[in-house]
Residue frames as qw, qx, qy, qz and C-alpha x, y, z in Angstrom:
[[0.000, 0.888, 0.460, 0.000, 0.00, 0.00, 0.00],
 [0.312, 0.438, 0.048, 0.842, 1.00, 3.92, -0.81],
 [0.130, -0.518, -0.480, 0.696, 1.64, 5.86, 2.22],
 [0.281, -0.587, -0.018, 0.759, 2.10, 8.76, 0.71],
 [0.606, 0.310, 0.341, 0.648, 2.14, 10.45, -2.69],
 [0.456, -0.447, 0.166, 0.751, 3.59, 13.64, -3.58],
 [0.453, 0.636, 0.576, 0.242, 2.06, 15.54, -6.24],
 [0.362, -0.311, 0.240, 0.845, 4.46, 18.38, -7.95],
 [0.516, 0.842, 0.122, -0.098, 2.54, 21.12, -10.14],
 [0.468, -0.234, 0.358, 0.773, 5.50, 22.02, -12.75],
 [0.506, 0.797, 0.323, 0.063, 5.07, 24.69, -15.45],
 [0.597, 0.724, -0.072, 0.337, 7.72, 25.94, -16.98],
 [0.403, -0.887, 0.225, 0.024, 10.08, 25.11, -14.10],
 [0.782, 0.477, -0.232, 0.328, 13.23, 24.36, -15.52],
 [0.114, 0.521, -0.617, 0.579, 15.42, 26.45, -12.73],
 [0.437, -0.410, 0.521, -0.608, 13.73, 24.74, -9.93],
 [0.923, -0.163, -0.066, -0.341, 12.19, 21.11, -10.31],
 [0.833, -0.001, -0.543, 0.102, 15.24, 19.26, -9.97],
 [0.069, -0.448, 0.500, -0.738, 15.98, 20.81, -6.70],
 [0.743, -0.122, 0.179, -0.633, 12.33, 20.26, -5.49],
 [0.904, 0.050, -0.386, -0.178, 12.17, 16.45, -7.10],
 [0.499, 0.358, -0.634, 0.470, 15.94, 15.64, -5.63],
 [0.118, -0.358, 0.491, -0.785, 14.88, 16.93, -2.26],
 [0.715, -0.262, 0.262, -0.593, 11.42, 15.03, -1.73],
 [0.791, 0.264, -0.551, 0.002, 13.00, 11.61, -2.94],
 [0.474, 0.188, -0.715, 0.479, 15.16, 11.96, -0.40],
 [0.351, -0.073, 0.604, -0.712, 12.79, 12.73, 2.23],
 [0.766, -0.094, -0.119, -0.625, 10.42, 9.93, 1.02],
 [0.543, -0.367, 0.743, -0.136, 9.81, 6.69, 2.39],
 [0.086, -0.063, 0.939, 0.328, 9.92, 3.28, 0.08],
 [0.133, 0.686, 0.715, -0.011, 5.64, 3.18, 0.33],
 [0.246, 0.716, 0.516, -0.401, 5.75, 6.35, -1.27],
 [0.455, 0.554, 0.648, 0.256, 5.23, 8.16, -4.21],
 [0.044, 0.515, -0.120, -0.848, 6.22, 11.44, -6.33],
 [0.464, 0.530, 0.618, 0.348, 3.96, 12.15, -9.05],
 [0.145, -0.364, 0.211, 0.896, 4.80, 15.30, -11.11],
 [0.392, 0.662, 0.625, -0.134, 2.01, 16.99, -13.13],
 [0.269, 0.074, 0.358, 0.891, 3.20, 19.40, -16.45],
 [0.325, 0.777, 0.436, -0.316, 0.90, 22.00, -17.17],
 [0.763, 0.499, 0.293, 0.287, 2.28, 21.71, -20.74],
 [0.369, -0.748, 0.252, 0.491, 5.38, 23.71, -20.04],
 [0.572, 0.779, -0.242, 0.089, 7.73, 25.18, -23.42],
 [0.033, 0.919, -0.389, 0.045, 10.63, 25.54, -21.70],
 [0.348, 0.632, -0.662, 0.203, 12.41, 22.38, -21.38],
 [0.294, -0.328, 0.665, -0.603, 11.07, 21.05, -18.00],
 [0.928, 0.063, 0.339, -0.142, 8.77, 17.87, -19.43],
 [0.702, 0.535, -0.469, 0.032, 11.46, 17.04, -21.67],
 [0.054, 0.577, -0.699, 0.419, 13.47, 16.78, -18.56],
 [0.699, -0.051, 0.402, -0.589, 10.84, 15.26, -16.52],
 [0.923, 0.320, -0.083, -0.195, 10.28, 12.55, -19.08],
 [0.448, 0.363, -0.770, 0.274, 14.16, 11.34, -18.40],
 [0.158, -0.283, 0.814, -0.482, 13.51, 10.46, -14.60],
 [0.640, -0.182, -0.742, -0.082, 12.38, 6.98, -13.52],
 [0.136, -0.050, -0.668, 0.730, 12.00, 8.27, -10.23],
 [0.295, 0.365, 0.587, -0.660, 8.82, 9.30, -10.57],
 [0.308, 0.509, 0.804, -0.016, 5.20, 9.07, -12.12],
 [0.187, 0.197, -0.307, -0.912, 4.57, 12.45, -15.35],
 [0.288, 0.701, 0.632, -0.162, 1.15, 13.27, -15.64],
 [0.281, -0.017, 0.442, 0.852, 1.41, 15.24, -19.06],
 [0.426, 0.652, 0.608, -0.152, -1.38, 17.74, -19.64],
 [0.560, 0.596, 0.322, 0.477, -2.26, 19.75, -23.15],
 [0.205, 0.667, 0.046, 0.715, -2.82, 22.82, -21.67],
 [0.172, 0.188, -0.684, 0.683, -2.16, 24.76, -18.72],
 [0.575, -0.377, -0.723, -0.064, -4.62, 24.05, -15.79],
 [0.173, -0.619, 0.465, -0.609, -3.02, 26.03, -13.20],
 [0.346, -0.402, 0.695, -0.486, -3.79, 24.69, -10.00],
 [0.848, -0.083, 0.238, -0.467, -6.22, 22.70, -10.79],
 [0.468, 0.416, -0.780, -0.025, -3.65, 20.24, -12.59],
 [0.142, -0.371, 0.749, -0.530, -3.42, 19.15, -8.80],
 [0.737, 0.043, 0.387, -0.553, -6.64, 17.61, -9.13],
 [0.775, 0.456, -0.426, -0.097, -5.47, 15.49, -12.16],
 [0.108, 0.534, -0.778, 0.314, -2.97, 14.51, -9.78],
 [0.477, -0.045, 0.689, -0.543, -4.91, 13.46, -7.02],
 [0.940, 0.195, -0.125, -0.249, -7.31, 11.02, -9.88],
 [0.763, 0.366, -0.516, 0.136, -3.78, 9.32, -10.55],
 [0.067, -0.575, 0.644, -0.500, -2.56, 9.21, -6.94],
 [0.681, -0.107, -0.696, -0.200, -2.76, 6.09, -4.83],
 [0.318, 0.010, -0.699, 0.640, -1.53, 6.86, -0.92],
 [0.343, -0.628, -0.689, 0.114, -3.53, 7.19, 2.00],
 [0.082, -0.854, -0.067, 0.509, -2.47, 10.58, 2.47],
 [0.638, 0.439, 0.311, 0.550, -1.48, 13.10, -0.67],
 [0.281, -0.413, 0.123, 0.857, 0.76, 16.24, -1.07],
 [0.413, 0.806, 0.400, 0.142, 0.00, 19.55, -2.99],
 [0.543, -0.495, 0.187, 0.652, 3.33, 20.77, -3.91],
 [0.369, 0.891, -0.204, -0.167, 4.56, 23.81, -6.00],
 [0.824, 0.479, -0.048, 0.300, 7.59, 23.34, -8.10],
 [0.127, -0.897, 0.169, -0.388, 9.06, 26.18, -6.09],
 [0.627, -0.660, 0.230, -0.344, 10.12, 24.44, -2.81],
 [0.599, 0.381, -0.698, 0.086, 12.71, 22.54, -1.59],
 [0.837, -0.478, 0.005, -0.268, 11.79, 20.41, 1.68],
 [0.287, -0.691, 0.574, -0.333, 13.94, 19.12, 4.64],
 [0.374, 0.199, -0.891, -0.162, 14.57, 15.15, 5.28],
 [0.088, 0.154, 0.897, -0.405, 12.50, 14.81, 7.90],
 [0.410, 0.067, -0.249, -0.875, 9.10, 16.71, 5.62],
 [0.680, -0.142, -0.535, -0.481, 6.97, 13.80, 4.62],
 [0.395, -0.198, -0.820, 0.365, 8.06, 11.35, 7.88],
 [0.011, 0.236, 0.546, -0.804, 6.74, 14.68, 10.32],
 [0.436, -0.057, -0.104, -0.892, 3.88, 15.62, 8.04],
 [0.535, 0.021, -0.797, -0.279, 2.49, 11.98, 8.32],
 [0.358, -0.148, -0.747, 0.541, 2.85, 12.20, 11.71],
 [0.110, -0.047, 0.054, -0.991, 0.58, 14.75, 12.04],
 [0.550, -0.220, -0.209, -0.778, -2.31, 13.00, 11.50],
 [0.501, -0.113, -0.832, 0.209, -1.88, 10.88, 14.23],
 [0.079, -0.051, 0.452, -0.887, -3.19, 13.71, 16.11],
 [0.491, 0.232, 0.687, -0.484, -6.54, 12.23, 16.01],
 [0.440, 0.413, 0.742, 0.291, -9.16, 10.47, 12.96],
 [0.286, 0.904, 0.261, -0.178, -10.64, 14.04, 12.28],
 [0.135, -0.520, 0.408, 0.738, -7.42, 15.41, 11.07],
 [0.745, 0.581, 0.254, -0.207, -7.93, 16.52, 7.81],
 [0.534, 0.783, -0.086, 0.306, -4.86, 18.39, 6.48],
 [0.643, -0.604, 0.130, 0.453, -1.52, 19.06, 7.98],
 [0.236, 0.962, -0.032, 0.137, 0.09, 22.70, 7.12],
 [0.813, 0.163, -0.129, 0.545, 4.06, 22.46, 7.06],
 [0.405, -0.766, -0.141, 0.479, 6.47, 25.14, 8.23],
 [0.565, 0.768, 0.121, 0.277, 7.06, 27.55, 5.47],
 [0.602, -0.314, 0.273, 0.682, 10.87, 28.82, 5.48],
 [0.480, 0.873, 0.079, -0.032, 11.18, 31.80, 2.86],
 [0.834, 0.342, -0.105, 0.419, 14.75, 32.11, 1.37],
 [0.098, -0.772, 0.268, -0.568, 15.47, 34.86, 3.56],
 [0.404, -0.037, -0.870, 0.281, 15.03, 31.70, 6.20],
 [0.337, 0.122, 0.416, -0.836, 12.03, 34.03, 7.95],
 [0.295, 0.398, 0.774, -0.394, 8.59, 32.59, 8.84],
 [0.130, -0.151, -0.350, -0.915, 6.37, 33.16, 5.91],
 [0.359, -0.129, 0.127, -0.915, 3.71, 32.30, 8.22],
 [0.545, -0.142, -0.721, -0.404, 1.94, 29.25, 7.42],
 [0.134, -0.465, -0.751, 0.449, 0.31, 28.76, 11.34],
 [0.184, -0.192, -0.025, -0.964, -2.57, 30.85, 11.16],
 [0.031, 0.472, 0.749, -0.464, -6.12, 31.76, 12.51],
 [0.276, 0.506, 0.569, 0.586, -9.02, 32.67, 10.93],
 [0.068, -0.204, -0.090, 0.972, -10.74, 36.41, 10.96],
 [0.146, 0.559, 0.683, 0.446, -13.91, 37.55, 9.79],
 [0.229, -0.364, -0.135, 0.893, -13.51, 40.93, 9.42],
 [0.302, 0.466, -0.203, -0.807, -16.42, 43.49, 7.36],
 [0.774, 0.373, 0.257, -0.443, -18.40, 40.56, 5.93],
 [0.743, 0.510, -0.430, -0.058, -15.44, 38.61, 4.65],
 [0.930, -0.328, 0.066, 0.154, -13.35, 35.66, 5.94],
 [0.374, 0.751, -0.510, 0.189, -9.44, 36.38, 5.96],
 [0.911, -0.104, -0.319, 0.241, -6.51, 34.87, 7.80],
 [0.209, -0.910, 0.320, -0.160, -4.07, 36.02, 10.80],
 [0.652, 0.261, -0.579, 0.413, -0.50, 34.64, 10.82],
 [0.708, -0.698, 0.056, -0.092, -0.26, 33.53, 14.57],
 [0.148, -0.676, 0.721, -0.022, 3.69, 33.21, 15.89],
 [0.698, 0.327, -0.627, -0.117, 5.46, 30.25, 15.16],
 [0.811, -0.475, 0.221, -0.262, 5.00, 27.13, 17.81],
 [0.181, 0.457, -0.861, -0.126, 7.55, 24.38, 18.30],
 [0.271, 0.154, 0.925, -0.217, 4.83, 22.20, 19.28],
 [0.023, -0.358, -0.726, -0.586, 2.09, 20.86, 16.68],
 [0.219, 0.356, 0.501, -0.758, -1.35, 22.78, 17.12],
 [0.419, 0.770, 0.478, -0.054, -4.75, 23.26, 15.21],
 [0.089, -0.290, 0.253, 0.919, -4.48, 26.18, 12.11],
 [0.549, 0.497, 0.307, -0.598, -7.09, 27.44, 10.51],
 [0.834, 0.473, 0.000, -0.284, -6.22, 26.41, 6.60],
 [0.808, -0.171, 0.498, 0.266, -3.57, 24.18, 5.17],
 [0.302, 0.616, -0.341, -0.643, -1.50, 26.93, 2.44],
 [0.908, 0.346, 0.230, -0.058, -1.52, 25.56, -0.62],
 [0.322, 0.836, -0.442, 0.037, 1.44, 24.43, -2.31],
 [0.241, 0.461, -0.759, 0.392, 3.07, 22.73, 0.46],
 [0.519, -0.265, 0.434, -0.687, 0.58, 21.03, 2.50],
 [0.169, 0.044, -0.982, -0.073, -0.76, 17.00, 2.93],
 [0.630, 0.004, 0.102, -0.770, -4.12, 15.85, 3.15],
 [0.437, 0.046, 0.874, -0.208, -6.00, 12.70, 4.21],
 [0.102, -0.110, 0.748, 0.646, -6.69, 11.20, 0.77],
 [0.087, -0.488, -0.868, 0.021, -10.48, 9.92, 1.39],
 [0.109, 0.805, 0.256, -0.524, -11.80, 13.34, 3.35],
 [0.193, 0.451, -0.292, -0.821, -10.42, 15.52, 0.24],
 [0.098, -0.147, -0.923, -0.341, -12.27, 12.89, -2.09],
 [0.034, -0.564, -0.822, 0.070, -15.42, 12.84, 0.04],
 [0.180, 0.815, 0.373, -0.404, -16.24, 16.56, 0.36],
 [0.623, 0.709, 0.098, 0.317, -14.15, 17.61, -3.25],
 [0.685, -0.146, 0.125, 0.703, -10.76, 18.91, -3.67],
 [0.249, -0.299, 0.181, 0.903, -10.17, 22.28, -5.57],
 [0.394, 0.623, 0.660, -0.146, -13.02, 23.64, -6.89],
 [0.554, 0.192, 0.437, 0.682, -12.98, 25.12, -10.17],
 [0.075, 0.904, 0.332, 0.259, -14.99, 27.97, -9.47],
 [0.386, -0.798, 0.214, 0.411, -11.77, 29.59, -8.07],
 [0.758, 0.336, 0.238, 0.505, -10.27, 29.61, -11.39],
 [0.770, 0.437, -0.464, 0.043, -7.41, 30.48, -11.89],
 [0.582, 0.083, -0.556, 0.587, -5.65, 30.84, -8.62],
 [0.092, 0.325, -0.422, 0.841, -5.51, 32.13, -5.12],
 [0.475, -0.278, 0.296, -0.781, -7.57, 31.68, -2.17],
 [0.739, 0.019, -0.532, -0.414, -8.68, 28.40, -3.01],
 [0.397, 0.302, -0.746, 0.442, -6.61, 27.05, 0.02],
 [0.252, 0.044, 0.492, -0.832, -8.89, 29.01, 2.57],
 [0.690, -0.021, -0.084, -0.718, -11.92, 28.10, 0.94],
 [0.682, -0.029, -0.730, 0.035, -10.82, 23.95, 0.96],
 [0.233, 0.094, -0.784, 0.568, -10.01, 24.46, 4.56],
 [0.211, -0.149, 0.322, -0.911, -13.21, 25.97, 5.59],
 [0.716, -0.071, -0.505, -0.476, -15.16, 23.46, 4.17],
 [0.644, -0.033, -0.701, 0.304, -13.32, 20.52, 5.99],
 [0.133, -0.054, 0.516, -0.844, -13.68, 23.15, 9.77],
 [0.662, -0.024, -0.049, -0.747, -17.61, 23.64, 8.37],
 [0.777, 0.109, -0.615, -0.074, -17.46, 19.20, 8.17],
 [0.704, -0.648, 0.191, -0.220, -16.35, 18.93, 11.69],
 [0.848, -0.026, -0.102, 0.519, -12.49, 17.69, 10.89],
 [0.335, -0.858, 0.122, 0.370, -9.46, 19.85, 11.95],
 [0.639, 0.668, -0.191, 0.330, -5.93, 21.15, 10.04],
 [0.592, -0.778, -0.039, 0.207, -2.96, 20.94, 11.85],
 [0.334, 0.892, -0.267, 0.143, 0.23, 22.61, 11.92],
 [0.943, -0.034, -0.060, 0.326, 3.89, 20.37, 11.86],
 [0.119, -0.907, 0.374, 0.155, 6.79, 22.71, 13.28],
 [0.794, -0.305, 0.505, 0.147, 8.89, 19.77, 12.26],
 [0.608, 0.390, 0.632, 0.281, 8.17, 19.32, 8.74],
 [0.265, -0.732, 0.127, 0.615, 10.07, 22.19, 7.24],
 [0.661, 0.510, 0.398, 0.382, 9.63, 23.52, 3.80],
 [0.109, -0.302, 0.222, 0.921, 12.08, 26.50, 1.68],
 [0.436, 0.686, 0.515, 0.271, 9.90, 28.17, -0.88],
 [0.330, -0.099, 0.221, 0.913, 10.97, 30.38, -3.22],
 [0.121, 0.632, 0.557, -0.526, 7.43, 31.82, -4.18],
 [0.280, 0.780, 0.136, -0.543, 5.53, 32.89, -7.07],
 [0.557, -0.184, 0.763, 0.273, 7.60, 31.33, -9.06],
 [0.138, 0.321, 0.796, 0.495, 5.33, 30.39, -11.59],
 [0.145, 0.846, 0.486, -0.163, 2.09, 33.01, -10.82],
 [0.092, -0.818, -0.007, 0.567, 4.39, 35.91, -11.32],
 [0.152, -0.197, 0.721, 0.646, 5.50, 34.84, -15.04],
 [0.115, 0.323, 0.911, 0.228, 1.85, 34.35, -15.80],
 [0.161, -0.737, -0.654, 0.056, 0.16, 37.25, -14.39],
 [0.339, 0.391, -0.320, 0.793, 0.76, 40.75, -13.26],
 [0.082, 0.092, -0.685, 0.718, 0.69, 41.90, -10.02],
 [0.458, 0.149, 0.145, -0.864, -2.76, 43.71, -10.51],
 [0.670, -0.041, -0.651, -0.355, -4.40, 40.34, -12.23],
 [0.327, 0.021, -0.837, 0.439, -3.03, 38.71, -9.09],
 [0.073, 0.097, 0.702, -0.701, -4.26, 40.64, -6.49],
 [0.618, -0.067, -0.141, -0.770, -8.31, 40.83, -8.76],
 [0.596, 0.057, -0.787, -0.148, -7.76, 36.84, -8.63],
 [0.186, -0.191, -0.770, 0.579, -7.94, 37.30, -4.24],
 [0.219, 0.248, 0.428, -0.841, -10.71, 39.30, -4.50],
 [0.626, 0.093, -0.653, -0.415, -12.57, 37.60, -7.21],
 [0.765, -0.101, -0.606, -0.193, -12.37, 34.58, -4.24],
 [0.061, -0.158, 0.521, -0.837, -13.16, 36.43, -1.56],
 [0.581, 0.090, -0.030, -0.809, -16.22, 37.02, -2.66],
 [0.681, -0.001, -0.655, -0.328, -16.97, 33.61, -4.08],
 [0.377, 0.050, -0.887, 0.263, -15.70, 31.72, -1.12],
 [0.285, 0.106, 0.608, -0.733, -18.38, 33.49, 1.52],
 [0.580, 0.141, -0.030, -0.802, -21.08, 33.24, -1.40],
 [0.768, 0.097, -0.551, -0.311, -20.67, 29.67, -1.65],
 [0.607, -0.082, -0.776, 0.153, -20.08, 28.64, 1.99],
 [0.197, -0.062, 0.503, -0.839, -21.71, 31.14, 4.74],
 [0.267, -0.422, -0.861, -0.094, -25.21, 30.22, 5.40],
 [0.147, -0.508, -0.509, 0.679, -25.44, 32.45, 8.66],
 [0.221, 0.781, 0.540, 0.222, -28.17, 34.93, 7.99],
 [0.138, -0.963, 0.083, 0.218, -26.52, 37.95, 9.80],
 [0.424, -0.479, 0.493, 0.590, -23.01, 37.09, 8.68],
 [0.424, 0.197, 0.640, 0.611, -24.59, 37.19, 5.09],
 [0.130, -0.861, -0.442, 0.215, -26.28, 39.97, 6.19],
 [0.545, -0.627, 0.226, 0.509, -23.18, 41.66, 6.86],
 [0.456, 0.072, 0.589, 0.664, -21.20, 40.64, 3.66],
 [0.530, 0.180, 0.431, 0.707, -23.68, 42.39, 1.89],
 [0.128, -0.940, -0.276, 0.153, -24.59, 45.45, 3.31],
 [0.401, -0.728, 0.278, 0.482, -20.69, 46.08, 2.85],
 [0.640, 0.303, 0.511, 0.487, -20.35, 45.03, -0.54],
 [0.374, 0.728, 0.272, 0.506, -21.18, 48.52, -2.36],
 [0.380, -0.916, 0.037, 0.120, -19.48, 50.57, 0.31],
 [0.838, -0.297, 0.361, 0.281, -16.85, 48.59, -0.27],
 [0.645, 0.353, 0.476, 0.483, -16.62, 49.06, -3.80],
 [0.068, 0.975, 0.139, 0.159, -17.35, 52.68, -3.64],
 [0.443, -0.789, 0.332, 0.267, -14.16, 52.87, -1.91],
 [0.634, -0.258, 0.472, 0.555, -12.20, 51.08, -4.37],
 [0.432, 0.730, 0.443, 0.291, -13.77, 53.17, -7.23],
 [0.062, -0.991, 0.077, -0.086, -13.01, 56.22, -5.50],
 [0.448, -0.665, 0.532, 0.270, -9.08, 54.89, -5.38],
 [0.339, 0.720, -0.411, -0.445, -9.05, 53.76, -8.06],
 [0.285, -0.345, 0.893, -0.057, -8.12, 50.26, -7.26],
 [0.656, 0.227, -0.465, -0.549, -9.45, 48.50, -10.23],
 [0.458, 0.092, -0.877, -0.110, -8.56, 44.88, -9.22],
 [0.262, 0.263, 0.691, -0.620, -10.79, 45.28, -6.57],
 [0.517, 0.457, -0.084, -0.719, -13.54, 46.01, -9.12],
 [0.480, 0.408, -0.730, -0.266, -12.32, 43.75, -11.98],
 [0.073, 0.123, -0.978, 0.151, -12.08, 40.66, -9.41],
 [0.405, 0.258, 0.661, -0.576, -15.90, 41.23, -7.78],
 [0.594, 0.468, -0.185, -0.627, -17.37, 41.74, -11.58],
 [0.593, 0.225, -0.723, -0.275, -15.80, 38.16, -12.38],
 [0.091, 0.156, 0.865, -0.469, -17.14, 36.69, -8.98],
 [0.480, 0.285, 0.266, -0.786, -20.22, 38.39, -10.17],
 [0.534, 0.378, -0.549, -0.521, -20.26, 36.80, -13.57],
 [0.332, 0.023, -0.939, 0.084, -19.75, 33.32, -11.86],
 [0.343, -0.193, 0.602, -0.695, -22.76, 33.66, -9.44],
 [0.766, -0.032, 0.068, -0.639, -24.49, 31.07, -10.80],
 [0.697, 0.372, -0.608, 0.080, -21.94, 28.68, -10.54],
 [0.269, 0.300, -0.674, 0.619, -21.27, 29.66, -7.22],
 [0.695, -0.210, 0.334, -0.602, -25.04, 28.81, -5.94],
 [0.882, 0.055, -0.448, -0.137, -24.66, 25.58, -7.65],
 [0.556, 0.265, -0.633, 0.469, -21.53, 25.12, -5.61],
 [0.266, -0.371, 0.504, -0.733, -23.17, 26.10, -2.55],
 [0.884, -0.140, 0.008, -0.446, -25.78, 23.50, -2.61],
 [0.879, 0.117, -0.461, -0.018, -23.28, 20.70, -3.01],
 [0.282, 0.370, -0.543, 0.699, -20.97, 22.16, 0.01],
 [0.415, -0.348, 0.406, -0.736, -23.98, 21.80, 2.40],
 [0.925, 0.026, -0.324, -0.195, -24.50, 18.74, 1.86],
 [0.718, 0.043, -0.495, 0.488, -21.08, 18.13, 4.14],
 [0.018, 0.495, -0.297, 0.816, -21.37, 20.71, 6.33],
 [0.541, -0.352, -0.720, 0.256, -22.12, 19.20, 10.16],
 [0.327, -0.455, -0.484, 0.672, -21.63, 22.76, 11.55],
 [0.085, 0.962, 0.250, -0.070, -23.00, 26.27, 11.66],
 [0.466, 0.655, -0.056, 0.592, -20.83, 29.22, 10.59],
 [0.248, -0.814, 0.215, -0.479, -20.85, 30.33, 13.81],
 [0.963, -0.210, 0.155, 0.066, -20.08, 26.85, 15.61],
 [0.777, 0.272, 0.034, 0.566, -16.75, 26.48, 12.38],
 [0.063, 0.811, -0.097, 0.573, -15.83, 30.80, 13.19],
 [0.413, -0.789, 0.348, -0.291, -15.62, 30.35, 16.70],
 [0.939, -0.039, 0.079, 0.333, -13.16, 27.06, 16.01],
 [0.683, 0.270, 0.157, 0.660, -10.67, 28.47, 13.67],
 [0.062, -0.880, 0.052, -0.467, -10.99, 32.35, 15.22],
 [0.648, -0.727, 0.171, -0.149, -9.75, 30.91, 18.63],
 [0.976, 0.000, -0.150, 0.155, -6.76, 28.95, 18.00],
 [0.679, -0.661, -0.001, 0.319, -4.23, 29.59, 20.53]]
């Protein structure tokens, strides 16, 4: 049986996968498993890819972004499965301490690694959630040397109990193309009555952006977080005042970013807006798993120590 497997987005990483590949080999164990998804890279990097016997090339036509990951996860076989950027280059003890994590009880869903930026400073990855003006965000809580709850499980660099991401869905395409999607998986699994914890042990470098910033600019980025802001409350709050909230503030909101000017604030809610009937389907199928109230899953992941 496959503990583990390991699932590597690549897109046109030529300066960085064999770093990343070289690095989780050697922190994997014999029962497990690197599988390396192309999102039909130019530059050189599935040619490469396609020399190593070391691991399992899912080859797609076109890019996918994140959601490749989900292509992964069809072809993946372990009881527990990584979502790794191409970026990152992980410690020997990574997969043994993230594994260990979910020994921390059957509800674990997801165990969130220590993120290491190249500077070697905390980029944060223990956090707690917020709901701040009629939107859900995240606070970076200090770094613990002992495991604890966290509110979401970043993407990129994080492991998940293979079955729970199966049973309530994995990455949902209405977050196309990127960003946020991480918070919105986690909230589900809180809103389901399982937990995410955080491994001080299991120690990852990322170099960051990597591949969004060659694809996007800054201002696309930041419409893409607020694009799935919006989505993520309209397709999992429920609470009547907290959706109360959300949109009583909505056209303040915007008035403010009109009057600055701050277009990707605009630009991102107009393509949340465009998707809103995608994003009631997706609400009906997300309550179908949901065990708790918003207020019950808020006062979890708001309190964590």
């Amino acid at each position: 049986m496959v503990r583990a497997s390991l699932i590597v987005l690549n897109w046109q990483g030529t300066e960085v996968i064999a770093p990343c590949l070289d690095s989780l080999l050697k922190a994997s164990h014999e029962r497990d498993e690197v599988i390396v998804v192309d999102n039909a890279s130019t530059d050189g990097s599935r040619e490469y890819l396609q020399t190593r016997d070391d691991i399992r090339l899912v080859e797609l036509d076109e890019n996918a972004f994140i959601f490749g990951l989900n292509l992964g996860l069809a072809a993946a076989r372990g009881e527990y499965v990584a979502f790794l950027n191409n970026d990152i280059v992980v410690e020997p003890d990574f997969v043994d301490a993230c594994v260990l994590g979910f020994s921390a009880g059957d509800d674990v869903f997801a165990v969130c690694p220590r993120i290491l930026e190249q500077s070697g400073l905390d980029q944060g990855s223990r956090t707690a959630a917020t709901w701040h003006r009629g939107i859900l965000f995240y606070r970076v809580l200090p770094h613990s040397n002992e495991p604890t709850d966290c509110f979401f499980a970043v993407g990129g660099q994080s492991f998940f109990r293979r079955k729970m991401l199966q049973q309530i869905g994995s990455i949902d395409p209405l977050f196309w193309p990127m960003y946020h999607e991480d918070i919105e998986l986690s909230y589900r699994a809180w809103k389901r009555g399982w937990r995410v914890r955080y491994a001080p042990d299991a120690i990852v470098h990322h170099h960051g952006g990597h591949s969004s910033q060659r694809a996007f600019t800054r201002g696309q980025l930041r419409s893409f977080v607020r694009q799935n802001e919006y989505l993520t409350v309209w397709k999992n709050v429920h609470d009547p005042r907290l959706l109360f909230e959300h949109l009583m503030l909505m056209l303040p909101r915007l008035a403010v970013a009109a009057a600055r000017g701050d277009w990707p604030t605009l630009v991102g809610f107009g393509r949340a807006a465009s998707r809103a009937r995608a994003a009631i389907r997706a609400r009906r199928r997300a309550s179908v798993h949901a065990r708790l109230s918003d207020r019950e899953t808020l006062s979890r992941i708001t309190q964590i120590p």
